[in-house]
ROGUTOR-789474 format. One record per residue (C-alpha): chain; x, y negated, z negated; residue in three letters; residue number from 0. Coordinates in steps of 0.001 Angstrom, whole numbers, plus 500000, padded with zeros to 6 digits. Each point is the difference from the previous one (the first is absolute). Layout:
BEGIN
+-----+--------+--------+--------+------+-----+
| mol |      x |      y |      z | type | seq |
+-----+--------+--------+--------+------+-----+
|   A |      X |      Y |      Z |  ALA | NUM |
...
+-----+--------+--------+--------+------+-----+
This chain:
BEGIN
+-----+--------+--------+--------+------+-----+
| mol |      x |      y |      z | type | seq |
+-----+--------+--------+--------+------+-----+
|   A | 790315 | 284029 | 242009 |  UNK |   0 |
|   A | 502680 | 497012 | 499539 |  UNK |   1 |
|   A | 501897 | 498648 | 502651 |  UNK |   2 |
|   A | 503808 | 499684 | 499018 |  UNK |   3 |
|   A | 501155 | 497326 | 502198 |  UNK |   4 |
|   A | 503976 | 499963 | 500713 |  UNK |   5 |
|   A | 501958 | 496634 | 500418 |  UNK |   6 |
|   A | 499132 | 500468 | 504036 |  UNK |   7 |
|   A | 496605 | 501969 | 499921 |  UNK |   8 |
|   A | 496554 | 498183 | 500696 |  UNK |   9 |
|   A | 496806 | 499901 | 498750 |  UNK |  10 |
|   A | 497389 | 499053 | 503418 |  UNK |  11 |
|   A | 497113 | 499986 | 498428 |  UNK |  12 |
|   A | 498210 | 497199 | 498519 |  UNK |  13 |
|   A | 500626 | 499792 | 496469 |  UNK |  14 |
|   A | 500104 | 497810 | 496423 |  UNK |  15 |
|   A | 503675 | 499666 | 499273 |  UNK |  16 |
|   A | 500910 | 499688 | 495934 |  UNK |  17 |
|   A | 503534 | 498472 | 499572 |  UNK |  18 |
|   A | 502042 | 500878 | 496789 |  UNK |  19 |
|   A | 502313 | 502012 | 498381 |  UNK |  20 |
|   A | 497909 | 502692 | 498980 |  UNK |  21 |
|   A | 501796 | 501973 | 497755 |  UNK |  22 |
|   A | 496667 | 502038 | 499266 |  UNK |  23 |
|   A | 496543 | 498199 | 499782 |  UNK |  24 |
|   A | 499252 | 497917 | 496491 |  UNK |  25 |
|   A | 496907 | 498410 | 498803 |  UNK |  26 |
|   A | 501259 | 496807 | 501508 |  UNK |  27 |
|   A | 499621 | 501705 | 503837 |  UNK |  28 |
|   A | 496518 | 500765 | 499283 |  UNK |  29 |
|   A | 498770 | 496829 | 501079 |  UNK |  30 |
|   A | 502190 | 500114 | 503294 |  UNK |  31 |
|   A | 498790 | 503437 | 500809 |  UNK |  32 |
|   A | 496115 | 498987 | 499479 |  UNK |  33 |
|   A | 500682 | 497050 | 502226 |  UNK |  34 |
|   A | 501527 | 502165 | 502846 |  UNK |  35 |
|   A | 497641 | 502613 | 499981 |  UNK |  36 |
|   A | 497020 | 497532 | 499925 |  UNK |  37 |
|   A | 501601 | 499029 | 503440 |  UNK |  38 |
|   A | 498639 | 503285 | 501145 |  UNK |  39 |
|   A | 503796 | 500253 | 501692 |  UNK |  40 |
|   A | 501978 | 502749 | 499593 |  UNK |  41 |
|   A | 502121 | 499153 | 497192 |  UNK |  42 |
|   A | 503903 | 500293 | 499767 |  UNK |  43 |
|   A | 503103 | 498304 | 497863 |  UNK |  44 |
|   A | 503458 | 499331 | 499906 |  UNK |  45 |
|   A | 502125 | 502056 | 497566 |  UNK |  46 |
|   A | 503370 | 499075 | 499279 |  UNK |  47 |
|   A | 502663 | 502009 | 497942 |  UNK |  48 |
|   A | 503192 | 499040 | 497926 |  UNK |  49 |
|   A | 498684 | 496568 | 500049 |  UNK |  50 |
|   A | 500768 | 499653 | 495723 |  UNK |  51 |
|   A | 502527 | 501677 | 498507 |  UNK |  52 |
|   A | 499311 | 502659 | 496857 |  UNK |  53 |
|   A | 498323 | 502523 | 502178 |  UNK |  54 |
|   A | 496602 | 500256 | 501707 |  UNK |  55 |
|   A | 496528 | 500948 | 498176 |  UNK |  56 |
|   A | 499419 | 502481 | 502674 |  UNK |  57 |
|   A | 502038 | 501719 | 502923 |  UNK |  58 |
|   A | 498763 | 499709 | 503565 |  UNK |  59 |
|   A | 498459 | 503410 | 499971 |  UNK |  60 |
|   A | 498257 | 499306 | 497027 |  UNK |  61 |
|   A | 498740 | 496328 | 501348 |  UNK |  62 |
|   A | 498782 | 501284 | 503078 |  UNK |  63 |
|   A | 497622 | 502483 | 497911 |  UNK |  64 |
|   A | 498899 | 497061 | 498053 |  UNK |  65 |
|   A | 499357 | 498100 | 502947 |  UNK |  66 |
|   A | 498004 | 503133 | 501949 |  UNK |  67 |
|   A | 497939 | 500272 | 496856 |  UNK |  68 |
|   A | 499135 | 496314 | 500103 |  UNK |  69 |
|   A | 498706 | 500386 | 503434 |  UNK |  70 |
|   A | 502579 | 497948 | 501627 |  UNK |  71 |
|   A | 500888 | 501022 | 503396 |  UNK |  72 |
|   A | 503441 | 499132 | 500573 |  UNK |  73 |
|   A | 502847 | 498798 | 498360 |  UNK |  74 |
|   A | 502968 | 497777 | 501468 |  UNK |  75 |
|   A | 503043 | 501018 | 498143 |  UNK |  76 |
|   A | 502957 | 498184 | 499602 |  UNK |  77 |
|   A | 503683 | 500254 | 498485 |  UNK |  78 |
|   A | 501081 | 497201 | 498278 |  UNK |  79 |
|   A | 503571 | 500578 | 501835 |  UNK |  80 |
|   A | 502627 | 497107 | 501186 |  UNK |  81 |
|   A | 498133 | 499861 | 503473 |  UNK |  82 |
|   A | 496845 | 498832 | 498568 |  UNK |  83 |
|   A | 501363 | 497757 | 497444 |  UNK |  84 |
|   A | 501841 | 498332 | 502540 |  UNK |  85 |
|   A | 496496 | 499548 | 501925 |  UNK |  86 |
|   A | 497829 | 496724 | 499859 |  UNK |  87 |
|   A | 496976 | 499581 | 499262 |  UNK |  88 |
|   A | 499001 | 499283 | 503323 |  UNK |  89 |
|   A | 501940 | 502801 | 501592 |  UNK |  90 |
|   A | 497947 | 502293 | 498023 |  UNK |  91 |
|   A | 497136 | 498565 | 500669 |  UNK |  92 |
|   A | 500134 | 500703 | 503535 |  UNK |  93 |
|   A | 501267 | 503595 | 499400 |  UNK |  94 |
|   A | 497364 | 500963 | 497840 |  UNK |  95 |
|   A | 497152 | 498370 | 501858 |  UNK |  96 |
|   A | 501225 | 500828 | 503425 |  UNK |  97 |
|   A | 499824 | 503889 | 498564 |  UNK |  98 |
|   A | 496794 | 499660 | 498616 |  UNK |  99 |
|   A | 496429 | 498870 | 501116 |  UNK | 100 |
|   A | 499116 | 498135 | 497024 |  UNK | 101 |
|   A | 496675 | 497964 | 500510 |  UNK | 102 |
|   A | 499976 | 498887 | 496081 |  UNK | 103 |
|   A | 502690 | 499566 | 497090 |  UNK | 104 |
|   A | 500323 | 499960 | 496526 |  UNK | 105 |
|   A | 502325 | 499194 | 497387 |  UNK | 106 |
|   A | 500612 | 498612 | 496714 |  UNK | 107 |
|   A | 501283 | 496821 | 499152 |  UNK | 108 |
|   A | 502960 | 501115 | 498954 |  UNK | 109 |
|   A | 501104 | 502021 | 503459 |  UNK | 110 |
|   A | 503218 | 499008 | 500791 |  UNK | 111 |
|   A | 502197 | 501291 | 503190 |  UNK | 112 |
|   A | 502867 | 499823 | 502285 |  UNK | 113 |
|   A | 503445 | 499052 | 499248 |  UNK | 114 |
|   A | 500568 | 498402 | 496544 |  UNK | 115 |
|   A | 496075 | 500513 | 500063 |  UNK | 116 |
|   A | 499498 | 496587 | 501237 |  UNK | 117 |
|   A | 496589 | 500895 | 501674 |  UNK | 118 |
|   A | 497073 | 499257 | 498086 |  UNK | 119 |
|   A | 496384 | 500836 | 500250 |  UNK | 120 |
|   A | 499662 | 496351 | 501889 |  UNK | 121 |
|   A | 502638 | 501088 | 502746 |  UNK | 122 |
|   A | 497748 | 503320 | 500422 |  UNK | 123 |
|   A | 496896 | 497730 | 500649 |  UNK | 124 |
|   A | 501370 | 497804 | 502309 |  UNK | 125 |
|   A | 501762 | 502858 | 502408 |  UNK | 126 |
|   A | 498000 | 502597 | 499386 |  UNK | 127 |
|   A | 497889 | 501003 | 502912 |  UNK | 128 |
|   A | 496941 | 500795 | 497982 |  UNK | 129 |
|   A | 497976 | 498454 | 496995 |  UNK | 130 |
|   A | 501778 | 500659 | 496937 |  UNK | 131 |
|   A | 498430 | 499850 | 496678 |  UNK | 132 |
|   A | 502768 | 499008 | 496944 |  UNK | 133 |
|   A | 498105 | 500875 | 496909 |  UNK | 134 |
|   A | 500957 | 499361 | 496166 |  UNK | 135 |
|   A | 501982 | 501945 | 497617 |  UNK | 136 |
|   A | 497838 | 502033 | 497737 |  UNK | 137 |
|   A | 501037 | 498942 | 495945 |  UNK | 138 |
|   A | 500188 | 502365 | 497473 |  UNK | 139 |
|   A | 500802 | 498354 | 496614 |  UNK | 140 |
|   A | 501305 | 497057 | 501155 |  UNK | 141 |
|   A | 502282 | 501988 | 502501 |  UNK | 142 |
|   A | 499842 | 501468 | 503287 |  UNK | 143 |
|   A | 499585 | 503290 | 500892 |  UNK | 144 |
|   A | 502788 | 501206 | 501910 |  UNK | 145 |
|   A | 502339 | 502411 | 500636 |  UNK | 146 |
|   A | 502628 | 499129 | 498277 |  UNK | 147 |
|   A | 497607 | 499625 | 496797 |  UNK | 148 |
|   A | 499120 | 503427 | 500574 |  UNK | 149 |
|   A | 503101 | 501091 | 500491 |  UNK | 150 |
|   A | 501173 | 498427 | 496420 |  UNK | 151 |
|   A | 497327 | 502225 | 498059 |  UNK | 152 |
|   A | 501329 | 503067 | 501668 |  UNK | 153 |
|   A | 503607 | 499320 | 498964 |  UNK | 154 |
|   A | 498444 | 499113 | 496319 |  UNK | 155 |
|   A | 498224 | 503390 | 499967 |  UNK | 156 |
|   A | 496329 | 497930 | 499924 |  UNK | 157 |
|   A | 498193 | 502255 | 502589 |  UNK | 158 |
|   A | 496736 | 499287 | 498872 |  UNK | 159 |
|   A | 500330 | 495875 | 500915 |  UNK | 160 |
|   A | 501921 | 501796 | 502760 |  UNK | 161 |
|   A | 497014 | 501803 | 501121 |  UNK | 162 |
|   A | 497244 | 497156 | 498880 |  UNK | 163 |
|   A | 501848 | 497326 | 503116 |  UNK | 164 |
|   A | 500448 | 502855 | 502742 |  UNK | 165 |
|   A | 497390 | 501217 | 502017 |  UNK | 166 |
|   A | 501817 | 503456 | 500513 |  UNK | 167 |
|   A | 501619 | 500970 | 496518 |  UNK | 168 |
|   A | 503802 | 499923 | 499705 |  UNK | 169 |
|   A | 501386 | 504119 | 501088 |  UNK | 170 |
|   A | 503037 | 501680 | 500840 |  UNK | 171 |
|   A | 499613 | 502527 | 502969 |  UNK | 172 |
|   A | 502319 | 502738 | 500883 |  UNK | 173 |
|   A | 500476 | 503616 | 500053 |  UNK | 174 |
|   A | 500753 | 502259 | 497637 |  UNK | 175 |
|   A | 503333 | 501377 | 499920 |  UNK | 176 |
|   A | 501829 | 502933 | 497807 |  UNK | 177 |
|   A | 501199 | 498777 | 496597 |  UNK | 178 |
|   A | 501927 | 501620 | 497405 |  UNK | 179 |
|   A | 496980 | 502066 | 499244 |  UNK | 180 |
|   A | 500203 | 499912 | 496088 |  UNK | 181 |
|   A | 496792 | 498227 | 499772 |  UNK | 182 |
|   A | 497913 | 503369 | 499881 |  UNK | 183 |
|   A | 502124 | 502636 | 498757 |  UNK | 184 |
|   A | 501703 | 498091 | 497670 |  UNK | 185 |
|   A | 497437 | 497424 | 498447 |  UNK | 186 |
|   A | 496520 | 501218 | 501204 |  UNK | 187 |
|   A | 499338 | 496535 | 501844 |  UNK | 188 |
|   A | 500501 | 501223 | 504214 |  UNK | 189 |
|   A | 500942 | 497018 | 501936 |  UNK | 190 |
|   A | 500177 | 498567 | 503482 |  UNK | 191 |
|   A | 503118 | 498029 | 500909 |  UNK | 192 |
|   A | 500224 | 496984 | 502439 |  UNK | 193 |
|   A | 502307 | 497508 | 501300 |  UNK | 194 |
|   A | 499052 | 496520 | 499985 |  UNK | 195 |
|   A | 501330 | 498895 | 503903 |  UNK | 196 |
|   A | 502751 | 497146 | 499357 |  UNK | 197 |
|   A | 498177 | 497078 | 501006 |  UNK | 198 |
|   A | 497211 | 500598 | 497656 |  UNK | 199 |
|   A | 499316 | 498273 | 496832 |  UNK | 200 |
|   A | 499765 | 502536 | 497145 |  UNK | 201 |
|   A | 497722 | 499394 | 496670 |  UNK | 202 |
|   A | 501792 | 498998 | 496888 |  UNK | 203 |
|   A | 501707 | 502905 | 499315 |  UNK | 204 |
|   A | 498567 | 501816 | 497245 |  UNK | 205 |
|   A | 496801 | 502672 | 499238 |  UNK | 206 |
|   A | 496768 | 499193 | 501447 |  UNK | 207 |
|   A | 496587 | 501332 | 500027 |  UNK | 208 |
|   A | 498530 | 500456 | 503226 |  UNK | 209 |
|   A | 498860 | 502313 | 503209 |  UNK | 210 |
|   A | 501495 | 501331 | 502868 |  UNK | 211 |
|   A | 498334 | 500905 | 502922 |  UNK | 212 |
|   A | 500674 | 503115 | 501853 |  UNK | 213 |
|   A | 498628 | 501786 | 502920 |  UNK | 214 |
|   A | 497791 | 502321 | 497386 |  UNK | 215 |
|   A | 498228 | 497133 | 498430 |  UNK | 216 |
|   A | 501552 | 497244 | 497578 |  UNK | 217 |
|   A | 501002 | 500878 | 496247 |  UNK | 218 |
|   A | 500737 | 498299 | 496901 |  UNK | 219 |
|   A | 503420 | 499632 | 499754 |  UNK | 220 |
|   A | 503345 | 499220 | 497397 |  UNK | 221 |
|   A | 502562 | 498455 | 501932 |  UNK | 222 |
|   A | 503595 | 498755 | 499513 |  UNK | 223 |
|   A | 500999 | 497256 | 502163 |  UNK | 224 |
|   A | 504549 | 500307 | 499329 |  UNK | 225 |
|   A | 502213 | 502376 | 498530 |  UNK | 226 |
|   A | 499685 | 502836 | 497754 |  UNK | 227 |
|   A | 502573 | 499608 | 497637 |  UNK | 228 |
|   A | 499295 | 503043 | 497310 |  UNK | 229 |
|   A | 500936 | 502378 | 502612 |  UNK | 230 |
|   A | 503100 | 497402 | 501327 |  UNK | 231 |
|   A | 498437 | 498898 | 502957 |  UNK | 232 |
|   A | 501052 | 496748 | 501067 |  UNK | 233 |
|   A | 497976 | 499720 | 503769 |  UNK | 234 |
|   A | 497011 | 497924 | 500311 |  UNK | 235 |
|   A | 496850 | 501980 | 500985 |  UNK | 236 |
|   A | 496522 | 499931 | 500109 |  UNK | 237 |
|   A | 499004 | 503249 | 497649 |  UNK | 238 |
|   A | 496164 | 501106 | 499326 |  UNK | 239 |
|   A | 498334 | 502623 | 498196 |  UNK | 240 |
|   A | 496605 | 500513 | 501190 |  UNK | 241 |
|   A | 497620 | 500740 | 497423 |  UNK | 242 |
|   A | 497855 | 503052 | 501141 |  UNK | 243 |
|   A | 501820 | 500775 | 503096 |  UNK | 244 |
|   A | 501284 | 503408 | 501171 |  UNK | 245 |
|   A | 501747 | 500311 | 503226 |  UNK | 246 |
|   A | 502878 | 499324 | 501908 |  UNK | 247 |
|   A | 499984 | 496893 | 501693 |  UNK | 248 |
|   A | 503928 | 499802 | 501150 |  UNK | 249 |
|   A | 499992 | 498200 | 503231 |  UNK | 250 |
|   A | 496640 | 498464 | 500060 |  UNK | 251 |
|   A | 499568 | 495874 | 499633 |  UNK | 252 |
|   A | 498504 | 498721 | 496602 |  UNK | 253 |
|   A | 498997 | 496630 | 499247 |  UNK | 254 |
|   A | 500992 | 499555 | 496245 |  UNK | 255 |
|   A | 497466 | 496920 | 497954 |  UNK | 256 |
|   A | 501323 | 499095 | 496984 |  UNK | 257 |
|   A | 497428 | 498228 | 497884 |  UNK | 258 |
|   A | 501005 | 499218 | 496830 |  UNK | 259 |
|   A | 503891 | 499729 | 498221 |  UNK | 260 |
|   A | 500573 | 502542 | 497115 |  UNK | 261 |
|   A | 503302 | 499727 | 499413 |  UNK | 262 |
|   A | 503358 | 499676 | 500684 |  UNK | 263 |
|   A | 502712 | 502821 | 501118 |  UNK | 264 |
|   A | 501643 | 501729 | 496824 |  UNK | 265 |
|   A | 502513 | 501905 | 499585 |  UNK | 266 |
|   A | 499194 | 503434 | 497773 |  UNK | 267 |
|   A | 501601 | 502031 | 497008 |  UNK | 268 |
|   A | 498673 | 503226 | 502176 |  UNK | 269 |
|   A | 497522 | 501312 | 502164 |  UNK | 270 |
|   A | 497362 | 500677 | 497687 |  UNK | 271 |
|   A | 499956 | 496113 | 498638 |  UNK | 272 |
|   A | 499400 | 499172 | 503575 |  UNK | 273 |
|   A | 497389 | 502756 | 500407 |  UNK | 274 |
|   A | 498369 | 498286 | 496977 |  UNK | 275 |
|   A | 500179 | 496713 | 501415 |  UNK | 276 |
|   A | 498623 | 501420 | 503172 |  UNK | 277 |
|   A | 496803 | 501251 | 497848 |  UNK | 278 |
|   A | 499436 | 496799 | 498104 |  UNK | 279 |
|   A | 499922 | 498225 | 503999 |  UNK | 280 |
|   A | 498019 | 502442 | 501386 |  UNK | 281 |
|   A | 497264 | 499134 | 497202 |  UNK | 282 |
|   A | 500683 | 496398 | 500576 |  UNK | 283 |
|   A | 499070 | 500992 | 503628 |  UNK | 284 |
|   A | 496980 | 501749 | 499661 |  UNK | 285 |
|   A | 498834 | 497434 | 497539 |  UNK | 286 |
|   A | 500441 | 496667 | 502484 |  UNK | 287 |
|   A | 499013 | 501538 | 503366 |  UNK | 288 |
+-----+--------+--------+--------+------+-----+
């Protein structure tokens, strides 16, 4: 089970601290998390939010899954707020150390923190009060991996590069809501509705193939990341139809994968070009997955 540590909790028990942003876990962490756990320490990180502007890859419920499933056993969050960006690097030093019982460290050589993120791995070995280990950036194609790459080939709609440099593919969680409830009775394709929260970053919006993953088992899915202009809606959604699905699943939490960019929004002459459409995706979808 992960720890969420507040900006006051503590964590007492000996542990191998990772230091980072952490907006989810890319192939870049990999080598940081193998380090830590060949500590045989606990292992917990730092998670920050709002840090970069244009959203985050995934919400703090969603991270903290992502973390559990890594086998990480806490995680220090923090909000990138005027208090902490008027903080030094020292100050935060002492804060985060004096709440945690680090006995080893890692970063990457890019880690910067404090105010005007003057610290630098260097200032984290000197007053640290354990070893810490600052370990290369792992190169991809002549360029880092990072979030903000990743992030980049979500906005572009590339999920599959998108999926290649995290370790946890790119999703939207939520739970389903009532829509307009055309979907079935007017077009034959039944679908789940859910709203992206505000602070994450949505796909590029358009069609994708993809699953979703529901409490009855995960199913190949056609989703629409936007509006839906042939029937005049405006509102930006998440919107799946769930290929071999039958159910109700208002109220539950789905995580929604999309893998691969079909196509973007259009606006119809009429439902039944849209229901057409529909059937020329849902071969598309049966055909890649």
């Amino acid at each position: 089970m992960l720890n969420v540590l507040g900006p006051r909790e503590r964590y007492d028990a000996p542990c191998a601290l990772l230091l980072g942003g952490f907006d989810g876990l890319h192939r870049g962490h990999a080598r940081l998390l193998y380090a830590a756990k060949s500590s045989g320490l606990a292992v917990g990180l730092t998670s920050f939010y709002g840090i970069k502007a244009g959203g985050e890859l995934f919400t703090a419920a969603e991270r903290r899954e992502i973390f559990a499933d890594a086998g990480l056993s806490f995680a220090a969050e923090y909000v990138f707020d005027d208090r902490l960006r008027a903080t030094s690097a020292q100050n935060f030093l002492n804060d985060l150390f004096g709440r945690i019982a680090a006995r080893a460290a890692f970063c990457g050589e890019d880690f910067r923190f404090g105010r005007g993120a003057q610290g630098t791995p260097a200032l984290l070995v000197r007053l640290a009060p354990c070893p810490v280990s600052v370990l290369p950036l792992l190169d991809d194609g002549g360029e880092k991996i990072s979030a903000s790459r990743v992030k980049r080939a979500v906005a572009e709609g590339n999920m599959a590069e998108a999926a290649r440099l995290l370790l946890t593919p790119y999703f939207a969680q939520g739970t389903v809501e009532h829509g307009r409830h055309v979907g079935g009775p007017v077009l034959g394709f039944p679908t789940l509705n859910v709203t992206l929260p505000a602070e994450k970053l949505p796909p590029k919006e358009g069609v994708y193939g993809g699953t979703v993953q529901t409490p009855l088992g995960e199913f190949p899915a056609i989703i629409n990341f936007g509006a839906r202009p042939t029937f005049g809606v405006t509102e930006k959604k998440a919107e799946a139809y769930l290929h071999g699905f039958h159910g109700d699943l208002y109220g539950a939490v789905v995580r929604i994968y999309p893998r691969e960019y079909f196509r973007p929004v259009m606006r119809f002459s009429s439902p039944e070009a849209l229901r057409e459409q529909l059937e020329r995706d849902k071969e598309r979808l049966l055909h890649v997955l």
